[in-house]
C-alpha positions as CSV (number, residue, x, y, z in Angstrom):
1,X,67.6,93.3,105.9
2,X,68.4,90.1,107.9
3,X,71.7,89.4,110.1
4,X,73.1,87.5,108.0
5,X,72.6,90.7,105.0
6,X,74.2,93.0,107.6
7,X,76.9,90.8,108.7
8,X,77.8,90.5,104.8
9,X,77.6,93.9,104.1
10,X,79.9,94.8,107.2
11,X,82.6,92.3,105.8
12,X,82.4,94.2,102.1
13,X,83.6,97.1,104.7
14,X,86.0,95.2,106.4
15,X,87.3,94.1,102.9
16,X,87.3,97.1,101.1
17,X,90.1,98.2,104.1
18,X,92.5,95.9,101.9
19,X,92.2,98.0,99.0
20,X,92.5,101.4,100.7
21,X,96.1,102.7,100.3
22,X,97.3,104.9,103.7
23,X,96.7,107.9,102.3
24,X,99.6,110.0,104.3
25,X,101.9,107.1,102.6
26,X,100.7,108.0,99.2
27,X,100.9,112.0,100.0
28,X,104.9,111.1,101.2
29,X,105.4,109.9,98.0
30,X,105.4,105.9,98.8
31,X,104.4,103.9,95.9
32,X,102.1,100.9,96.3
33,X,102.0,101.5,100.4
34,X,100.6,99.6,102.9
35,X,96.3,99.0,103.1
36,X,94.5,100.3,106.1
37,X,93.5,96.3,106.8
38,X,97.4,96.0,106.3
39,X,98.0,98.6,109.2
40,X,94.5,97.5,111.1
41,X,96.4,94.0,111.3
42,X,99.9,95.2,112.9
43,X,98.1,97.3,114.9
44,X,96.2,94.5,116.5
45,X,99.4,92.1,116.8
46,X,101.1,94.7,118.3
47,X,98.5,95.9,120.9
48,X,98.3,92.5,122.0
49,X,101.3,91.7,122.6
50,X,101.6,95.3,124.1
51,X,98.8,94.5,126.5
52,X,101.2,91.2,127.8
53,X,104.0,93.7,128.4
54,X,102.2,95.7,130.4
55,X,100.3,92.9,132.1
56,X,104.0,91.7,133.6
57,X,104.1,94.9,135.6
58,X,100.6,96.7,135.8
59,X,101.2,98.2,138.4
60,X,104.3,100.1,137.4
61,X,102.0,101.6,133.9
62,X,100.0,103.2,137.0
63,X,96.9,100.2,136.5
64,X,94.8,99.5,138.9
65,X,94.7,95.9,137.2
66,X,95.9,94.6,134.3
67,X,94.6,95.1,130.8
68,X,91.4,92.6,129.0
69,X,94.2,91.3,126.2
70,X,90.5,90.5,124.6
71,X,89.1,94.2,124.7
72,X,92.6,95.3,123.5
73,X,91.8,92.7,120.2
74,X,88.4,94.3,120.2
75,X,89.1,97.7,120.0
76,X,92.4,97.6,117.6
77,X,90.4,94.9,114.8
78,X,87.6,97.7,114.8
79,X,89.7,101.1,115.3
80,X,89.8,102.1,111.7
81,X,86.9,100.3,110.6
82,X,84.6,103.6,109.8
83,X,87.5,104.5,107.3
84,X,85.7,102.2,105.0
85,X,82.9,104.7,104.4
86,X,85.0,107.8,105.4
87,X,88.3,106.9,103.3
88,X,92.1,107.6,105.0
89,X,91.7,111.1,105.8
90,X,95.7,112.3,106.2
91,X,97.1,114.2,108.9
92,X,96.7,117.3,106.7
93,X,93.0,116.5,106.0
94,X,91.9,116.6,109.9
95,X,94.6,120.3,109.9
96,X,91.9,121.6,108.1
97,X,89.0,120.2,108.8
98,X,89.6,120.3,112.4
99,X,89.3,117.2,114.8
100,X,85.6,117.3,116.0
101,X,84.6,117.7,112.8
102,X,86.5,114.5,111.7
103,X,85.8,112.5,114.8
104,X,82.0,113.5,114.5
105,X,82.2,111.5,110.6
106,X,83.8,108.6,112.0
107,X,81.6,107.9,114.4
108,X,78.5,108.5,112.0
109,X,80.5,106.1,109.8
110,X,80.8,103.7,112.7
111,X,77.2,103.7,113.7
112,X,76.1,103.3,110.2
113,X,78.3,100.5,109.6
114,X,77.2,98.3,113.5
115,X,73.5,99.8,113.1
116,X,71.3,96.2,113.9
117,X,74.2,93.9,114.4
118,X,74.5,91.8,117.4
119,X,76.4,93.8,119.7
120,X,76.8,96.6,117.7
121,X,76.0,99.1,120.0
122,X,78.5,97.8,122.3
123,X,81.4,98.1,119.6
124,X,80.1,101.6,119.3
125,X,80.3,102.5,122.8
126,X,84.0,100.4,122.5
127,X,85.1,102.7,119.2
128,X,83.8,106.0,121.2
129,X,85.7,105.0,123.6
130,X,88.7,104.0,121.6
131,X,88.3,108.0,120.3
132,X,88.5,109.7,123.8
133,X,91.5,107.2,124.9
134,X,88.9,106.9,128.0
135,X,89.6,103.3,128.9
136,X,93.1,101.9,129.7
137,X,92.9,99.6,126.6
138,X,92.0,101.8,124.7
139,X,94.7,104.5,125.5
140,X,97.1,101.1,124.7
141,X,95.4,100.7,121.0
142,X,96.0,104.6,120.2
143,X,99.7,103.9,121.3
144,X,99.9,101.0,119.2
145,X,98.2,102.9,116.4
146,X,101.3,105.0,116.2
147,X,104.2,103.1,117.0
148,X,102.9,100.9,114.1
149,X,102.9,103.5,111.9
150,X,106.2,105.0,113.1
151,X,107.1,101.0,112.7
152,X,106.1,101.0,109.0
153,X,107.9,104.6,108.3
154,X,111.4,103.1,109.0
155,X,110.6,100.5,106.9
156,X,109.5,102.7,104.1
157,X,112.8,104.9,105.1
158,X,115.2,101.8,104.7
159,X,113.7,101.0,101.0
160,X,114.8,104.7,100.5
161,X,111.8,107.1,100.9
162,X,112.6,110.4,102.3
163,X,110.1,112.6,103.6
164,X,109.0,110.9,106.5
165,X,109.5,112.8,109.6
166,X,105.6,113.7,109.7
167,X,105.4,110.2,111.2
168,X,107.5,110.8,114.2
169,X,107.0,113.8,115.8
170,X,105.0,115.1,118.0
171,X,104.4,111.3,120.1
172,X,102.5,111.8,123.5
173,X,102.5,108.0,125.1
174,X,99.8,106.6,127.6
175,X,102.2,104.2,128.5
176,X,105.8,104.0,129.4
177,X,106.3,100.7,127.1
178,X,105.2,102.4,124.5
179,X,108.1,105.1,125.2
180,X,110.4,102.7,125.5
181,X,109.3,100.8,122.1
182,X,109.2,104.2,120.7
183,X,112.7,104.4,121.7
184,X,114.1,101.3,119.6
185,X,112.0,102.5,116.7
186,X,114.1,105.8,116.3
187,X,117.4,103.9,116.5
C-alpha cells in the first residue's frame, strides 16, 4: 500500500466520524444527535480560540509561555479520530470496562489508523499525549472536549431533552478560562 492508499483510507476514517451518532446523546434519549466529526469540529474551533484566551495572559494560567495555537489544532482535529475503528464508547461503557482498558484500544486504534503515514508517529506520540493531558495544549483540548459537550447539552436541554445532567458534573479544569467558560455554560 502506497501513501496516497493510506492517506485515502485514513480519510474513509475521518469520514466515517460524520456518520457516527455520540453515543451518550443517543443513550440520553436525543434523537438524530450530533456526529463525532460534528463534535471533533467545535472542539477544534473552540480550543483555538481557547488557546488565544489564554495566550493574552499566559502567565496568569501558570505558563511558562504561551500555547502553539497550531499544536492545539493538531491535537483537537485528531483527538477522537481512533473512534472511527473503536465506535463512541459512552461514559457507562469506559464504567465498566475501566479506563486503561479503553485508553489501551484507542491507542491501538490510533496506531493502526497513522501506521506508514508521513508523520504518523508523531501524531501518535501527539494523541498519547493528548490521553495523559501531559502537555499544556493538550490539557487545553481535554478542556475544550468538555465544555463543548457541556456546550451541546444545553442546547439539546433548550430543544427540550431532559436527562442531561451526566454532562455536567464532575468537571476538573486545567485551566482557569475553562472555569470561567464553564461558568456561562451553566447559566
Amino acid at each position: 500500500m502506497d501513501q496516497f492508499d493510506r492517506l485515502r483510507l485514513l480519510l474513509d476514517h475521518a469520514n466515517d466520524l460524520k456518520q457516527l451518532p455520540r453515543t451518550g446523546w443517543l443513550l440520553a434519549g436525543v434523537a438524530a444527535p450530533e456526529s463525532v466529526a460534528d463534535h471533533s469540529f467545535a472542539v477544534a474551533v473552540l480550543a483555538l480560540f481557547l488557546a488565544e484566551l489564554v495566550n493574552e495572559d499566559w502567565a496568569a494560567e501558570g505558563l511558562d509561555g504561551p500555547l502553539d495555537a497550531g499544536e492545539v489544532a493538531r491535537l483537537a482535529l485528531i483527538h477522537d479520530l481512533a473512534e472511527s475503528i473503536l465506535t463512541d464508547l459512552p461514559l457507562r461503557s469506559a464504567d465498566l470496562l475501566g479506563v486503561a482498558v479503553k485508553h489501551e484500544a484507542e491507542e491501538r486504534a490510533m496506531v493502526r489508523l497513522l501506521a506508514d503515514l508521513p508523520g504518523g508517529s508523531g501524531y501518535a506520540e501527539r494523541w498519547r499525549a493528548y490521553g495523559a493531558a501531559s502537555t499544556p495544549e493538550a490539557r487545553l483540548v481535554k478542556d475544550a472536549d468538555k465544555l463543548e459537550m457541556a456546550h451541546q447539552a444545553r442546547r439539546y436541554a433548550r430543544r427540550g431533552h431532559a436527562d442531561l445532567d451526566e454532562f455536567w458534573r464532575n468537571r476538573r479544569w486545567y485551566y482557569d478560562v475553562s472555569r470561567r467558560f464553564f461558568t456561562v455554560l451553566a447559566t
